[in-house]
C-alpha positions as CSV (number, residue, x, y, z in Angstrom):
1,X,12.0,-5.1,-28.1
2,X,10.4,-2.8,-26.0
3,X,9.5,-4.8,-23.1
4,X,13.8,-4.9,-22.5
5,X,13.2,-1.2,-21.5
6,X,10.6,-1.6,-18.8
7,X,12.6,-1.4,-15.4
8,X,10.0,-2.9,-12.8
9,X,12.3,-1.9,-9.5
10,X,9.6,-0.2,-7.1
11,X,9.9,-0.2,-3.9
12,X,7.0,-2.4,-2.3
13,X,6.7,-0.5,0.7
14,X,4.4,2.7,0.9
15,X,6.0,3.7,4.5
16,X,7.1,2.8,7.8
17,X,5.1,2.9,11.1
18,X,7.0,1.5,14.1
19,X,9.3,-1.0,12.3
20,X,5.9,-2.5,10.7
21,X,6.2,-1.7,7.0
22,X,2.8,-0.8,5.1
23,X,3.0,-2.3,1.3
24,X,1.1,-1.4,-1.7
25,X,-0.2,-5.0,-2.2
26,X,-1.7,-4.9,1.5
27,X,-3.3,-1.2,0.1
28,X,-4.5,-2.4,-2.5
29,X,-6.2,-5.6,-0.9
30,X,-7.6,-3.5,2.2
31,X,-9.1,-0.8,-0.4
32,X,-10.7,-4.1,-2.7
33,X,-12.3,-5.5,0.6
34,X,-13.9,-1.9,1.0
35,X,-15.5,-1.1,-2.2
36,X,-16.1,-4.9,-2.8
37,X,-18.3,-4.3,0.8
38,X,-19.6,-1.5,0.1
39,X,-20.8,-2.1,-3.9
40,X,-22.3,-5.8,-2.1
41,X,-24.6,-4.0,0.9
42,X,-25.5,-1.2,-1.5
43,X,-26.7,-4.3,-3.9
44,X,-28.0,-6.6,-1.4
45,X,-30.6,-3.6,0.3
46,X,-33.1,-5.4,-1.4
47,X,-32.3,-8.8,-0.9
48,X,-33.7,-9.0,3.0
49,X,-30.3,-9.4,4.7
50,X,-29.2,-8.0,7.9
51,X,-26.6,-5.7,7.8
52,X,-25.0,-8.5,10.1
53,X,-25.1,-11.1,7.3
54,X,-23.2,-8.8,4.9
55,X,-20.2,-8.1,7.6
56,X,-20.0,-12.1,8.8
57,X,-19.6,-12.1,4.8
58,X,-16.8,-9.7,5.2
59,X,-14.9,-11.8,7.3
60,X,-14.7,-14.5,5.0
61,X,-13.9,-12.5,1.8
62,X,-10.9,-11.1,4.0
63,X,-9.6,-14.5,4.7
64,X,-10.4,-16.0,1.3
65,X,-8.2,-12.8,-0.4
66,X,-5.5,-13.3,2.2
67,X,-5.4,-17.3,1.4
68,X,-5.8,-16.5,-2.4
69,X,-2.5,-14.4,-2.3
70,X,-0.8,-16.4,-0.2
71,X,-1.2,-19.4,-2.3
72,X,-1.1,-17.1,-5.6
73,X,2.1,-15.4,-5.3
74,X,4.4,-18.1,-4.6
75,X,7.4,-20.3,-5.8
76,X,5.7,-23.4,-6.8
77,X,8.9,-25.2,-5.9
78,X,8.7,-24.2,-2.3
79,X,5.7,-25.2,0.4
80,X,3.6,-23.1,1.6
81,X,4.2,-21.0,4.3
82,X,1.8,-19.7,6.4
């Protein structure tokens, strides 16, 4: 079976700046919340919103991806910790 021979041992962390390890999941989040902003004001230029309105929106998609993953990648056995 060939799935026996996939080794998934990576390590999760990209680097280390002043004991505060940067991960690829946080990467990966951070670069989704920047093309997901950018693709959204590029599509809502001719919807009449304020450039304000689209980075409130920001705020929210931030916290909704950090809840999301929080509550996505967990042991459902445990609680959740926040």
């Amino acid at each position: 079976m060939i799935f026996g021979a996939i080794r998934w041992d990576f390590n999760p962390e990209i680097f280390s700046i002043a004991n505060h390890d940067i991960r690829w999941f946080g990467l990966v989040i951070a670069l989704a919340l920047l093309t997901g902003y950018l693709i959204f004001k590029r599509y809502l230029r001719g919807a009449k919103l304020t450039p304000e309105m689209v980075d409130s929106l920001l705020v929210y998609f931030a916290i909704a991806a950090i809840v999301g993953a929080r509550l996505g990648h967990r042991d459902p056995s445990r609680p959740v910790a926040i």
